[in-house]
C-alpha positions as CSV (number, residue, x, y, z in Angstrom):
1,X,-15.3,76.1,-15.3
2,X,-17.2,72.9,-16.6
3,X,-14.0,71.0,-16.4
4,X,-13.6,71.9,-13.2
5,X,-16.7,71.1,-11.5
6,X,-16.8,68.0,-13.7
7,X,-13.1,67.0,-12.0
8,X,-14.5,68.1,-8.6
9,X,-17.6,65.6,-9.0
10,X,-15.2,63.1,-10.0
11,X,-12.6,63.6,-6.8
12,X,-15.5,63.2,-4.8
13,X,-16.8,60.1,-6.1
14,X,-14.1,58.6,-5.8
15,X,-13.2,59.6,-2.1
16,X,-16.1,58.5,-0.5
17,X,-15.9,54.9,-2.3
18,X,-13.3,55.0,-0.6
19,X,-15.4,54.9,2.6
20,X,-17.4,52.0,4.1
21,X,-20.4,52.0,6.6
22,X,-20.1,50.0,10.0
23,X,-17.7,49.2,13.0
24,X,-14.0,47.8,11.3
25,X,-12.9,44.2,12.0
26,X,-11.3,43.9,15.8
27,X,-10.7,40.2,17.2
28,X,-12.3,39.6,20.1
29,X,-10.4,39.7,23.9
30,X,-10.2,36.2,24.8
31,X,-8.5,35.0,28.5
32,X,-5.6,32.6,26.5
33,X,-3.8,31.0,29.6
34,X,-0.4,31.2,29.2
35,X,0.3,27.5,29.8
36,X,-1.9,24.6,28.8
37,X,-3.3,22.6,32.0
38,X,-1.0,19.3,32.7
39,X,1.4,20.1,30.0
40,X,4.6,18.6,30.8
41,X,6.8,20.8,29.3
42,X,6.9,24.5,28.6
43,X,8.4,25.9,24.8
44,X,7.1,27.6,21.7
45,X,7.2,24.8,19.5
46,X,4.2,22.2,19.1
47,X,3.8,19.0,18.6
48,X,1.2,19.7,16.1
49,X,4.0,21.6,14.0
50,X,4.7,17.4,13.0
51,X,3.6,16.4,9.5
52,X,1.3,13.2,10.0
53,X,3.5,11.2,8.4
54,X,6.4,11.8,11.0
55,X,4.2,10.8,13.8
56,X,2.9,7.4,12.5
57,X,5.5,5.1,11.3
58,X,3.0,2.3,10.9
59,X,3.2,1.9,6.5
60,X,0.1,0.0,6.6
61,X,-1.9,3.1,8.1
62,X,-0.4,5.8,6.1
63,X,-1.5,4.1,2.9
64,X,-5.5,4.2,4.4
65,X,-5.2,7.9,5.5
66,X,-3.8,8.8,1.7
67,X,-6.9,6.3,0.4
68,X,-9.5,7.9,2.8
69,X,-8.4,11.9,2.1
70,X,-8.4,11.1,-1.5
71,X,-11.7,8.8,-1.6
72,X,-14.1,9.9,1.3
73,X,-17.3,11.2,0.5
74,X,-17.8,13.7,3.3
75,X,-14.5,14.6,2.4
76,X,-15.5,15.6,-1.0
77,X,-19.0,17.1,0.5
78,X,-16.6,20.0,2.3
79,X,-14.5,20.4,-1.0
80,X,-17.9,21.0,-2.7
81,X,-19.0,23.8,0.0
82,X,-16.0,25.2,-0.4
83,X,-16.0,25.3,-4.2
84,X,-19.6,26.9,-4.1
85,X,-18.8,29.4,-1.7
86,X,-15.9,30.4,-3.5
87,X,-18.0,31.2,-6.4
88,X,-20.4,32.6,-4.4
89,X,-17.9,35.6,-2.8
90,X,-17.1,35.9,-7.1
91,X,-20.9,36.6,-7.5
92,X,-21.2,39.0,-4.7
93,X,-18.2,40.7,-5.7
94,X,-19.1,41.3,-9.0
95,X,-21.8,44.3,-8.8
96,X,-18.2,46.8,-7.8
97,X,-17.5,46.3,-11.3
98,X,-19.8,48.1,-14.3
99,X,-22.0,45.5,-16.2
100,X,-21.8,46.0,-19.5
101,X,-24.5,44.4,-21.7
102,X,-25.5,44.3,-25.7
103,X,-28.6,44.4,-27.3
104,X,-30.3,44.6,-30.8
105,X,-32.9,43.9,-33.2
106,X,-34.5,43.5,-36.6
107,X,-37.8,43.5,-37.9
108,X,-40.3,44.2,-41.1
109,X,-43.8,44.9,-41.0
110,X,-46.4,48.0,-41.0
111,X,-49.0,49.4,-38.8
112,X,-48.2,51.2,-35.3
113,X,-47.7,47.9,-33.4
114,X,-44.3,47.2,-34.9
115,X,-43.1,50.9,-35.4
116,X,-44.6,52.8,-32.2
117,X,-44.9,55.4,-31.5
118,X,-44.8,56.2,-35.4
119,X,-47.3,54.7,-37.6
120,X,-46.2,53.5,-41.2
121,X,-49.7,54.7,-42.5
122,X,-49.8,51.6,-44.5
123,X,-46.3,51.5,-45.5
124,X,-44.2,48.4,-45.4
125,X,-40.8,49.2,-43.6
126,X,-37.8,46.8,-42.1
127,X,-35.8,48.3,-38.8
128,X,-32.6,47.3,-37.4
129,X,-31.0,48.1,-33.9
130,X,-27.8,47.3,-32.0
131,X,-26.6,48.8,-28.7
132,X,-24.1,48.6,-26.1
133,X,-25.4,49.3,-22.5
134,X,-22.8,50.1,-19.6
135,X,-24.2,50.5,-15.9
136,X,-22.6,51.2,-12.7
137,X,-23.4,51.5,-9.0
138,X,-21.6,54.0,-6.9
139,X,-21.0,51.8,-3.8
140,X,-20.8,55.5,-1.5
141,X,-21.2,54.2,1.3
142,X,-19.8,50.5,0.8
143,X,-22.6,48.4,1.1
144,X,-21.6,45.6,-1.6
145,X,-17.8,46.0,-0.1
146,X,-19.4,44.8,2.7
147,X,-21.1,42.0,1.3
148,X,-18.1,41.2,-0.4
149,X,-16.3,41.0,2.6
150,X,-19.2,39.2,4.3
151,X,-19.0,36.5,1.3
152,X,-15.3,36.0,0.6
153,X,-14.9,35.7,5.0
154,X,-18.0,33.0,4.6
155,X,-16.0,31.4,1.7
156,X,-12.8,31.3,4.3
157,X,-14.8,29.8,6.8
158,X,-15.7,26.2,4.5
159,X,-12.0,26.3,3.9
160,X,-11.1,26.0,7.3
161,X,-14.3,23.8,7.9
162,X,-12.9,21.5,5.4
163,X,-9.8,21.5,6.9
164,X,-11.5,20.6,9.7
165,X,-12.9,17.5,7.9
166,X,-9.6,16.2,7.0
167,X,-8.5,16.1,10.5
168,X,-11.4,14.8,12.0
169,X,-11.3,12.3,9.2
170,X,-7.8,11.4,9.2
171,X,-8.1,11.1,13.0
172,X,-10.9,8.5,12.9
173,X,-9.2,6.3,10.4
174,X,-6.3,6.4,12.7
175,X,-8.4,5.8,15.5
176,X,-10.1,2.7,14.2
177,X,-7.1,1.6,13.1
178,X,-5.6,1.4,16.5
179,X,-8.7,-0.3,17.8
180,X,-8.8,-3.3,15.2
181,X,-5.2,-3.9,16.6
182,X,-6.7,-3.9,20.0
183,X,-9.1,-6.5,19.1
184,X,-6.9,-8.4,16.9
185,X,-4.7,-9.0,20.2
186,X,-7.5,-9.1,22.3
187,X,-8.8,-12.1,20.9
188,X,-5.6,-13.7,20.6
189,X,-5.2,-13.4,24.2
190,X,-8.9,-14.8,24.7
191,X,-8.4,-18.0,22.1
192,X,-5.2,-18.7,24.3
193,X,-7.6,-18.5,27.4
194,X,-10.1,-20.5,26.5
195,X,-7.5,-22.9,25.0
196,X,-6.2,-23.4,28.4
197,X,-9.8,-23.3,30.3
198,X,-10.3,-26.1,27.7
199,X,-6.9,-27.7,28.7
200,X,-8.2,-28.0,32.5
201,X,-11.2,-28.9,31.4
202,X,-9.8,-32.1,29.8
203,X,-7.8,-32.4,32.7
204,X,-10.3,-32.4,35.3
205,X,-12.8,-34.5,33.0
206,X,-9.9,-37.5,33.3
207,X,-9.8,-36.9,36.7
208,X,-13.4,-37.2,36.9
209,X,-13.5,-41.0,35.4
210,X,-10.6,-41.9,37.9
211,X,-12.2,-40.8,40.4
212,X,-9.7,-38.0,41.7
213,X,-11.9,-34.8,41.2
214,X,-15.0,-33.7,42.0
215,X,-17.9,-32.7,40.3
216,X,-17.7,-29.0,41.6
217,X,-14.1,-28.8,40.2
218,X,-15.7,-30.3,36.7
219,X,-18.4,-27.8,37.2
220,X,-16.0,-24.9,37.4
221,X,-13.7,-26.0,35.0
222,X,-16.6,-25.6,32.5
223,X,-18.0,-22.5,33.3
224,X,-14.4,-21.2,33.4
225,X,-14.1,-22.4,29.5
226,X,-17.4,-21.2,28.5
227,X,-17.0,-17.8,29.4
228,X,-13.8,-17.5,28.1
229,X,-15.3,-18.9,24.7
230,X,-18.0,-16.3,24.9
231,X,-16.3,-13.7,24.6
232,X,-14.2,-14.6,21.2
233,X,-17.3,-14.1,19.4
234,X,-18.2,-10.7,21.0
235,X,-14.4,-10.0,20.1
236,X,-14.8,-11.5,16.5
237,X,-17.7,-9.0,16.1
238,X,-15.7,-5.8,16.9
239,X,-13.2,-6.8,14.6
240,X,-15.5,-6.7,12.0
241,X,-17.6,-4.1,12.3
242,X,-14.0,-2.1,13.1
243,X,-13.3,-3.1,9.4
244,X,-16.6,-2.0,8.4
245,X,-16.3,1.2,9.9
246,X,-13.1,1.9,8.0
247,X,-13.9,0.7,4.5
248,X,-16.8,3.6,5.1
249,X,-14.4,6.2,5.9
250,X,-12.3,5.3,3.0
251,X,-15.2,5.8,0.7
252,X,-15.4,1.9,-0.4
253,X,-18.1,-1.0,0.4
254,X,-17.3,-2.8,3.8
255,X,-14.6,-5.7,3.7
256,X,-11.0,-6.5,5.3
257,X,-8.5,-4.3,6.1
258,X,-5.0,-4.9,6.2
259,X,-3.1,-4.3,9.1
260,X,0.0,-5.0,10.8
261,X,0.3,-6.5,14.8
262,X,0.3,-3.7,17.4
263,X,3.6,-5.3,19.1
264,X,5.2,-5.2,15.7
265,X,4.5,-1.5,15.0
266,X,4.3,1.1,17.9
267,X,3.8,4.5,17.9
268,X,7.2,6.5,18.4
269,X,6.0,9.6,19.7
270,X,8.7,12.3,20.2
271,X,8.2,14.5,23.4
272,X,7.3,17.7,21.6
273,X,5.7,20.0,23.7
274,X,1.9,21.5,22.8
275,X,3.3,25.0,22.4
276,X,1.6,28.0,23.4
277,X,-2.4,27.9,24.0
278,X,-1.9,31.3,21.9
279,X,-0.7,29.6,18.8
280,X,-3.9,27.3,19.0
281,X,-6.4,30.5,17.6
282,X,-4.0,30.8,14.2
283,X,-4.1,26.7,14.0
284,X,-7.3,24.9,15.1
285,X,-10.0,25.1,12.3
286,X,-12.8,25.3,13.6
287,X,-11.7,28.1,15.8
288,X,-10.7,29.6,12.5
289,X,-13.6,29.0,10.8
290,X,-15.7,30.5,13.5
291,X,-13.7,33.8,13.3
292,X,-14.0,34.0,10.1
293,X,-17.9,33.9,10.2
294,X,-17.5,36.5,13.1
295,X,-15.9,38.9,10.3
296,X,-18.4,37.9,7.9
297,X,-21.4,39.2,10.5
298,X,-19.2,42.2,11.1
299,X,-19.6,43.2,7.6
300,X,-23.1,42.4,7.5
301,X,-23.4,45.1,10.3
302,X,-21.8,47.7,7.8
303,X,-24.2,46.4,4.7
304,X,-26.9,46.7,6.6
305,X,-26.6,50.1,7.7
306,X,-25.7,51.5,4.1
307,X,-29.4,49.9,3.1
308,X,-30.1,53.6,4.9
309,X,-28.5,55.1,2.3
310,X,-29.7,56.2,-1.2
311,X,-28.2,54.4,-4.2
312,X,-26.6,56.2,-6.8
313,X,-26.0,54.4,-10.6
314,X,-24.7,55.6,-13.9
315,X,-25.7,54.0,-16.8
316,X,-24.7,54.9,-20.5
317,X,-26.3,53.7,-24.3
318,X,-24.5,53.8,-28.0
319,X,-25.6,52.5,-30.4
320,X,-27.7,52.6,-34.2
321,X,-31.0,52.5,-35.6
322,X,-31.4,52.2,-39.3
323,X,-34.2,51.1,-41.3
324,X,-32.3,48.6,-43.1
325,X,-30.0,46.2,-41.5
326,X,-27.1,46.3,-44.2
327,X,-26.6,50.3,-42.9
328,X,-26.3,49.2,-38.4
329,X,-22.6,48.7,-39.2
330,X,-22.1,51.5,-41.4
331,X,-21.3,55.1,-39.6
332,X,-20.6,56.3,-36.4
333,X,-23.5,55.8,-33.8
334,X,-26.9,57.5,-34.3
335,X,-28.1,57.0,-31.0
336,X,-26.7,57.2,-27.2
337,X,-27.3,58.1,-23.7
338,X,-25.8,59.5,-20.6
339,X,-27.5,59.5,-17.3
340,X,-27.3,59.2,-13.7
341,X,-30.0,57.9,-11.2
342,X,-31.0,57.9,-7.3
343,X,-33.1,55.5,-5.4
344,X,-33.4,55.4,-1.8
345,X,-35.7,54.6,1.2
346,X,-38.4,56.5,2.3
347,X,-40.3,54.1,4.3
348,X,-40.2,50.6,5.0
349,X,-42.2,49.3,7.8
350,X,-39.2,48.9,10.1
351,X,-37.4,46.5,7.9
352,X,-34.3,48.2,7.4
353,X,-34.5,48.6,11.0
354,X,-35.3,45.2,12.1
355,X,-32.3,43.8,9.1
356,X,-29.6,46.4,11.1
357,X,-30.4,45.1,14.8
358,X,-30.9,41.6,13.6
359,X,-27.3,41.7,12.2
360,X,-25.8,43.0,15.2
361,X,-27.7,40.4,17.4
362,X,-26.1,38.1,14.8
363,X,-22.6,39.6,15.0
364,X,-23.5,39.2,19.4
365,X,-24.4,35.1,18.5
366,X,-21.2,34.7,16.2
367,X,-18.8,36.4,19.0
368,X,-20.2,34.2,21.6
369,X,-19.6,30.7,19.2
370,X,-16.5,31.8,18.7
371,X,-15.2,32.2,22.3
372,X,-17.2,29.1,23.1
373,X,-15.1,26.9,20.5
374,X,-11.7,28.4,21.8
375,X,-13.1,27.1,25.4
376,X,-13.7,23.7,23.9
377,X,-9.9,23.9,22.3
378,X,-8.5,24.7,25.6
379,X,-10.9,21.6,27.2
380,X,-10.1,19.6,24.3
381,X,-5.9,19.8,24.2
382,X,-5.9,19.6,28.3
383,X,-7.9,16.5,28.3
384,X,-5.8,14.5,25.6
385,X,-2.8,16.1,28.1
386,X,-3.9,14.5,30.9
387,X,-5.0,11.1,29.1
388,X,-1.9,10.8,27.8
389,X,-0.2,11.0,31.1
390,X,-2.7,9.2,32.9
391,X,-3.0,6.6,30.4
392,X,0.9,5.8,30.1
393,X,1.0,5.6,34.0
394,X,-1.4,2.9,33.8
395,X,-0.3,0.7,31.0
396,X,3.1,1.0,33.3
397,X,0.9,-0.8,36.4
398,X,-1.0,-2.8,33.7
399,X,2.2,-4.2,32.4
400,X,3.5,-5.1,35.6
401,X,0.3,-6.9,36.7
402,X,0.3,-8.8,33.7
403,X,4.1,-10.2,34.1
404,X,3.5,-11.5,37.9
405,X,0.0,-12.8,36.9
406,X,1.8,-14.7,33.9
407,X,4.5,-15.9,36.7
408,X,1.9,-16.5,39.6
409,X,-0.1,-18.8,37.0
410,X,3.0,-20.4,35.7
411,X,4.0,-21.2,39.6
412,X,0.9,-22.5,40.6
413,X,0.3,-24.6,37.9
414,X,3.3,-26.7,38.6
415,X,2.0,-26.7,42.4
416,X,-1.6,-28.0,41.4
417,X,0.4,-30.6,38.8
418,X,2.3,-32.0,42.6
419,X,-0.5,-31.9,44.6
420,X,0.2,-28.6,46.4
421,X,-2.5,-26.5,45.1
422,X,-5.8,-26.5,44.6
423,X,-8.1,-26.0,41.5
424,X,-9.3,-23.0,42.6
425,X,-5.7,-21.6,43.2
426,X,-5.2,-22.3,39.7
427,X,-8.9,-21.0,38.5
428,X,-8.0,-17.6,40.3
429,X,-4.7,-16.9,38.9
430,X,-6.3,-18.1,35.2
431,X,-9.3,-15.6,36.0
432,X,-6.9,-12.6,36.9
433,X,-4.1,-13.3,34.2
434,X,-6.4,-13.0,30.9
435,X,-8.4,-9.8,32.0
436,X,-5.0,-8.6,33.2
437,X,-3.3,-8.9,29.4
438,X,-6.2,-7.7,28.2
439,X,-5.9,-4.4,30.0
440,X,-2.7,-4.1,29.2
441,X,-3.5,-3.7,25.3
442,X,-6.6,-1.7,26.0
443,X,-4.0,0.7,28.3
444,X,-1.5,0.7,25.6
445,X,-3.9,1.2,22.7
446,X,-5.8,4.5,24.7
447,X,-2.3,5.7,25.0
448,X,-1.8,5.5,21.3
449,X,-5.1,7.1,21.0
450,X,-4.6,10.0,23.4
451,X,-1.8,10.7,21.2
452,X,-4.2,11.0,18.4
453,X,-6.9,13.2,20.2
454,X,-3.6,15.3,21.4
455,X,-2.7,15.7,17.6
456,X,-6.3,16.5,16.7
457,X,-6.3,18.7,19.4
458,X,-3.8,21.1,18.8
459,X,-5.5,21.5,15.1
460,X,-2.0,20.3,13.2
461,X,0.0,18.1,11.5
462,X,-2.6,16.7,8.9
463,X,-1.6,19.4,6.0
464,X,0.7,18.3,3.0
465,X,1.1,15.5,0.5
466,X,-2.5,15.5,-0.6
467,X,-4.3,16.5,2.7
């Protein structure tokens, strides 16, 4: 009959730790479109499902993304959280398992205060103790499942939070990369500027002494060079707080960066469509991340509630006692303990309370942050959509604006060098040819760029080799 009820105890134990308190895990409804806004094309595959290094056939960059994944320091800041946290869901997970502890002692002496609650009488006596203790917390009603659950879905969250690191990280480098060629052609375009405002300059200063041009042409002429050669310092500057801005981001002091020519090395992107704005909630990082902190205030809700709920823990002693320390080892144990023990709430001045309904508020704050970042995805991937469009339209225009100013200015200057034009003709088509070129890289490069933020977008591409 004792075995029995002994086996009965047991069966029930063990069925309701089987059981946790609080609502089960259910991802949130979300209105997904079906389509993304101003995608182009319609399929199931992504552009995102690219590795990096299939997108960017530029050498010279993939060498500073592999330098600034393995050396940046914020890099290494999220590979730290993660780290910690990980350890932290180890901690929280370790009170399912029993602690087992040891213990023991030796000592000599006489009087009451050494051998309590005995007195030697006078006597002179050594002691010796060891012991194994063993205790156990019957999680009933899952309350540390839950904070396991809470801790390992925190844990999941720096993962993905790291993650996101890397691609904002690698998409920066690639970013400022892009720009420095900008600038770098930039200011070639506006040394050949002023080298031909200076070129008139000269021209109309001759004219000057002989008497053939005025003093308002002169006076033009030199303005026209002057603010060209303003703006190569302004350009020189960029470049080099571009550089700066790199050598940061790949965790080394600021100096030059190599790079190739923009004309030399374009971006050959294939026309991949985004994919499915479904596939971006198992993809994008931060969107993970946030789920993963919704789960983790979803188990809070259960962990909370079971702080209702009395705790039961078993706890067990062996060990010996002998007066002399030669004779602990010797035998079988003189001494040991079996009990079991209750603890539970009673009154707490509303905390329990108060800590339940503040973790559903929380659970209500984390549901919200999560639908909020799959609105920014959605905002995020249709803008780069659209840029990318927009801008490749316009470096089309920009393009063609750029070839008839380049043939307008070569036509006119041979009509100025015969007499048939004026200075100003020639001043005009100068003015509108160099900001012309110069839009053409800038339309070019925020292409290049939208292709980036598209990348970023969709949350892929950035895993493998290292990243």
């Amino acid at each position: 009959m004792k075995t029995k009820i002994i086996r009965f105890v047991s069966v029930l134990t063990l069925a309701l730790a089987g059981c946790a308190l609080g609502p089960s895990y259910k991802r949130p409804k979300v209105d997904v479109p079906t389509d993304f806004r101003f995608a182009a094309s319609q399929g199931t595959h992504s552009f995102a499902d690219l590795p990096w290094w299939e997108v960017f056939k530029d050498p010279t960059l993939s060498r500073l993304i592999r330098t600034a994944v393995t050396n940046n320091y914020d890099l290494r800041q999220a590979v730290a959280r993660v780290e910690r946290a990980r350890n932290l869901a180890v901690v929280v997970r370790a009170p399912l398992l029993p602690k087992i502890s040891y213990g023991g002692g030796v000592g000599r002496g006489r009087n009451a205060l050494f051998n309590s609650p005995f007195p030697l009488m006078g006597d002179t006596e050594s002691s010796a103790q060891a012991n194994l203790n063993a205790f156990w917390e019957v999680d009933l009603w899952g309350r540390m499942r839950r904070m396991s659950d809470a801790a390992r879905a925190e844990y999941l969250a720096t993962e993905n939070a790291r993650r996101g690191v890397t691609i904002a990280l690698v998409s920066e480098v690639a970013t400022a990369y892009f720009r420095l060629l900008q600038f770098d052609e930039e200011l070639a375009i506006q040394r050949e500027a002023t080298n031909a405002f200076s070129g008139t300059y000269q021209l109309f200063s001759g004219r000057l002494d002989n008497g053939a041009a005025s003093q308002l042409e002169m006076d033009r002429a030199a303005a026209a060079l002057a603010n060209a050669a303003s703006m190569v310092p302004r350009l020189e500057l960029s470049i080099a707080t571009t550089e700066n801005q790199i050598s940061v981001l790949l965790g080394r002091n600021p100096g030059p960066i190599a790079r190739n020519a923009i004309t030399h090395q374009p971006l050959e992107v294939p026309d991949i469509p985004a994919g499915l704005p479904s596939e971006l909630l198992r993809r994008r990082p931060d969107v993970l991340a946030s789920e993963q902190l919704l789960v983790a205030a979803n188990a809070n809700i259960g962990a909370s509630l079971a702080s209702f709920f009395p705790r039961i823990g078993l706890t067990t002693f062996i060990g010996n006692v002998s007066p002399e320390l030669s004779a602990v080892t010797a035998g079988s144990a003189n001494a040991w303990n079996a009990g079991a023990s209750i603890a539970g709430p009673l009154f707490q001045g509303g905390q329990l309370r108060a800590q339940y309904r503040g973790s559903k508020a929380r659970f209500e704050e984390a549901k919200a942050a999560y639908e909020q970042n799959i609105l920014t995805a959605l905002q995020e991937v249709s803008d780069a959509l659209v840029a990318r469009q927009k801008l490749g339209e316009a470096r089309v225009h920009s393009e063609k604006a750029a070839a008839a100013l380049a043939s307008s200015v070569g036509l006119v200057t041979q009509r100025y060098e015969s007499g048939r034009s004026s200075y100003y003709e020639l001043l005009q088509a100068q003015q509108e040819l160099y900001p012309a070129q110069r839009a053409q890289v800038q339309a070019r490069v925020g292409e290049l760029i939208a292709v980036i933020q598209l990348y970023k977008a969709l949350g892929g591409g950035w895993q493998g080799q290292g990243l």
